[in-house]
ROZALO-422286 format. One record per residue: x negated, y negated, z of N, C-alpha, C in turn; residue number from 1. Coordinates in Angstrom, 1 decimal. Layout:
     n_xx     n_yy     n_zz    ca_xx    ca_yy    ca_zz     c_xx     c_yy     c_zz   numi
        X        Y        Z        X        Y        Z        X        Y        Z    NUM
...
//
This chain:
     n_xx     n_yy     n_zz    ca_xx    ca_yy    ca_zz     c_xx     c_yy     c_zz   numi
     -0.9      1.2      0.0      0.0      0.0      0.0     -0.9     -1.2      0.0      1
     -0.4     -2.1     -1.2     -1.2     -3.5     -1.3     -0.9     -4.5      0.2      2
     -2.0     -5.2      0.3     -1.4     -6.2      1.7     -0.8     -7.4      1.0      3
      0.9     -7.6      1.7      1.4     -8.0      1.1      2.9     -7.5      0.3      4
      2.8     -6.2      0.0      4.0     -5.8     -1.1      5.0     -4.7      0.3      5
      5.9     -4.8     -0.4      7.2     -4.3      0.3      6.9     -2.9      0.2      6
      7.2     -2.2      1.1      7.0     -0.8      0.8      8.9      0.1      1.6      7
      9.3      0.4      0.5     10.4      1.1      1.3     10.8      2.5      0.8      8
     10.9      3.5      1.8     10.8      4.6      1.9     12.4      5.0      1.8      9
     12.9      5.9      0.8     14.2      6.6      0.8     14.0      7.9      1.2     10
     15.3      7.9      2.2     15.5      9.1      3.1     16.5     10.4      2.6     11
     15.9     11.3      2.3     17.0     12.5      2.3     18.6     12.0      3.2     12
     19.5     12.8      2.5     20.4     12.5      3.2     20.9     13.3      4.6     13
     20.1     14.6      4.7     19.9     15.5      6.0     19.1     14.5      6.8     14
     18.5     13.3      6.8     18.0     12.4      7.3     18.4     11.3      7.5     15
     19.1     11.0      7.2     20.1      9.4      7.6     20.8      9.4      8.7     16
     20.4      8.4      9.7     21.0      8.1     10.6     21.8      7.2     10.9     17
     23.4      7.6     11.3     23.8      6.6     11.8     24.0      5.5     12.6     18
     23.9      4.1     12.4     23.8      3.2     13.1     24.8      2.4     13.6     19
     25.1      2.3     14.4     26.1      1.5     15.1     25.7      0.4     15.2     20
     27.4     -0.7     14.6     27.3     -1.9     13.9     27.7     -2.6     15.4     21
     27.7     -2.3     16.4     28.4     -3.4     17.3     27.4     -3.0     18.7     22
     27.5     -3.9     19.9     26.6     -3.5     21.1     27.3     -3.0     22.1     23
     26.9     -2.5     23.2     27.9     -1.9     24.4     27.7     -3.6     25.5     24
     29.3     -3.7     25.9     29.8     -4.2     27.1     29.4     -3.6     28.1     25
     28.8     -4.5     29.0     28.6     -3.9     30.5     29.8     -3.5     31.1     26
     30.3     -2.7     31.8     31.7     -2.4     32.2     31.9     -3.8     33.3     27
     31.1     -4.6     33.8     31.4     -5.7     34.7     32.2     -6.8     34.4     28
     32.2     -7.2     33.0     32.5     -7.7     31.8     33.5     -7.8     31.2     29
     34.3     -6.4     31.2     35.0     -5.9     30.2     36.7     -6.2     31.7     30
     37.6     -6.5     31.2     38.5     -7.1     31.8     39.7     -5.9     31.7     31
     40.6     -5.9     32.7     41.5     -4.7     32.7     42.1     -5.1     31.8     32
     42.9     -5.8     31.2     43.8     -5.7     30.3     43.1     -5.6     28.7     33
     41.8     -5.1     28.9     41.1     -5.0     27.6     40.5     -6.2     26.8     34
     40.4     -7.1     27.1     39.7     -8.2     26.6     39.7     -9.1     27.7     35
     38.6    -10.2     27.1     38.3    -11.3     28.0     39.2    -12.5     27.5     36
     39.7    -13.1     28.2     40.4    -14.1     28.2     40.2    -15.2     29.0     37
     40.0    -16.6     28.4     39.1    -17.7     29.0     39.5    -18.8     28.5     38
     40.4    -19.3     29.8     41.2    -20.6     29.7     40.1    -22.1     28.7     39
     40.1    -22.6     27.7     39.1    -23.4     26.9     39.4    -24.5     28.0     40
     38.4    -25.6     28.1     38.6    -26.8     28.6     38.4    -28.1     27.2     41
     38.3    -27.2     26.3     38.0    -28.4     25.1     38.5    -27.8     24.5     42
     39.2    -28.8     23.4     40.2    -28.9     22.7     39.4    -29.3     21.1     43
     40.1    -28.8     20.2     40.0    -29.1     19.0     40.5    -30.5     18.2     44
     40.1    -30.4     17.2     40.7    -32.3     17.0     42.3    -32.1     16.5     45
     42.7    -30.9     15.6     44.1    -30.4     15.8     44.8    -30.6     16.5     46
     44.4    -29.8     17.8     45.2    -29.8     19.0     45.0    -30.8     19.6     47
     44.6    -31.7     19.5     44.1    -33.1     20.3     45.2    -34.5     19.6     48
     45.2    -34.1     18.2     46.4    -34.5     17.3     47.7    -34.3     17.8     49
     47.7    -33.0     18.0     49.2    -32.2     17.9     49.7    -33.3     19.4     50
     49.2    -33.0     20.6     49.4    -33.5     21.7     49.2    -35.3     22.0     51
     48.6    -35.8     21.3     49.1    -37.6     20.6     50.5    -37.5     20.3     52
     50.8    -36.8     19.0     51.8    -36.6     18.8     53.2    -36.9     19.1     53
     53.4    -35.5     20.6     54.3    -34.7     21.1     54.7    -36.3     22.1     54
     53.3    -36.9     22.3     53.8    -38.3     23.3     53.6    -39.5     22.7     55
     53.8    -38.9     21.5     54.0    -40.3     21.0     53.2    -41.4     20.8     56
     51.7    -41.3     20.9     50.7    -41.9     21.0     50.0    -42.0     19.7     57
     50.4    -41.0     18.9     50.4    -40.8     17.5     50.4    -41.4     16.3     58
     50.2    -42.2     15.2     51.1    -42.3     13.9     50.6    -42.4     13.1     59
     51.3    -42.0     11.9     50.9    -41.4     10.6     49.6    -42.8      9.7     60
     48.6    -41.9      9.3     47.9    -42.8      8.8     46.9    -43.1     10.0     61
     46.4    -43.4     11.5     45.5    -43.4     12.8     44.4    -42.8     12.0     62
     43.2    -42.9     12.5     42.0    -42.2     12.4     42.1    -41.0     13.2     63
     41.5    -39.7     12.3     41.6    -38.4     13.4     40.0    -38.9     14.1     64
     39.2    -39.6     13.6     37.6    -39.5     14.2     37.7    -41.0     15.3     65
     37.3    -40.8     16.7     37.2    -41.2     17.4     38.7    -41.6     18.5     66
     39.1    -40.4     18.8     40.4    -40.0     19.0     40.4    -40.1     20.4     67
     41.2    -40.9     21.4     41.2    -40.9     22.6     41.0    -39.5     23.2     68
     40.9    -39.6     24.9     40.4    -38.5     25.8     41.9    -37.3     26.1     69
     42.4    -36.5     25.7     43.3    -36.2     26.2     43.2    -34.5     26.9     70
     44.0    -34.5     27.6     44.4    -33.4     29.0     45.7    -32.8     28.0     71
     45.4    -31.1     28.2     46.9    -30.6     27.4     47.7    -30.4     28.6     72
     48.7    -30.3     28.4     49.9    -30.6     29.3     50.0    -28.9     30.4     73
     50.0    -29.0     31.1     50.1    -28.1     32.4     52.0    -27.2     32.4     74
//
């Protein structure tokens, strides 16, 4: 092999191993109802839209970029 050049080696197929495309969860992690679920504290500019909106703080045509601080409703 030159220094430098690619060298790749094809495997019989009594030789191929499979690989697993994903990693293991620590069981500490992994949540009883089967996933993790995780209240966001930031909001998207969508949803930061949508809730202008809903109060009215809204109107058609406003800039979406530099969009006041808002709290989603409880």
């Amino acid at each position: 092999m030159v220094d430098g050049e690619l060298y790749i080696r094809t495997l019989p197929e009594s030789e191929i191993i499979l690989i697993h495309s994903f990693m293991s969860q620590h069981n500490s992690l992994k949540a009883p109802g089967g996933g993790l679920v995780v209240k966001r504290n930031v909001l998207k500019r969508f949803e930061r839209v949508e809730i202008l909106k809903k109060r009215g703080q809204w109107k058609a045509g406003d800039r979406v970029q530099g969009l006041r601080k808002t709290k989603p409703d409880v």
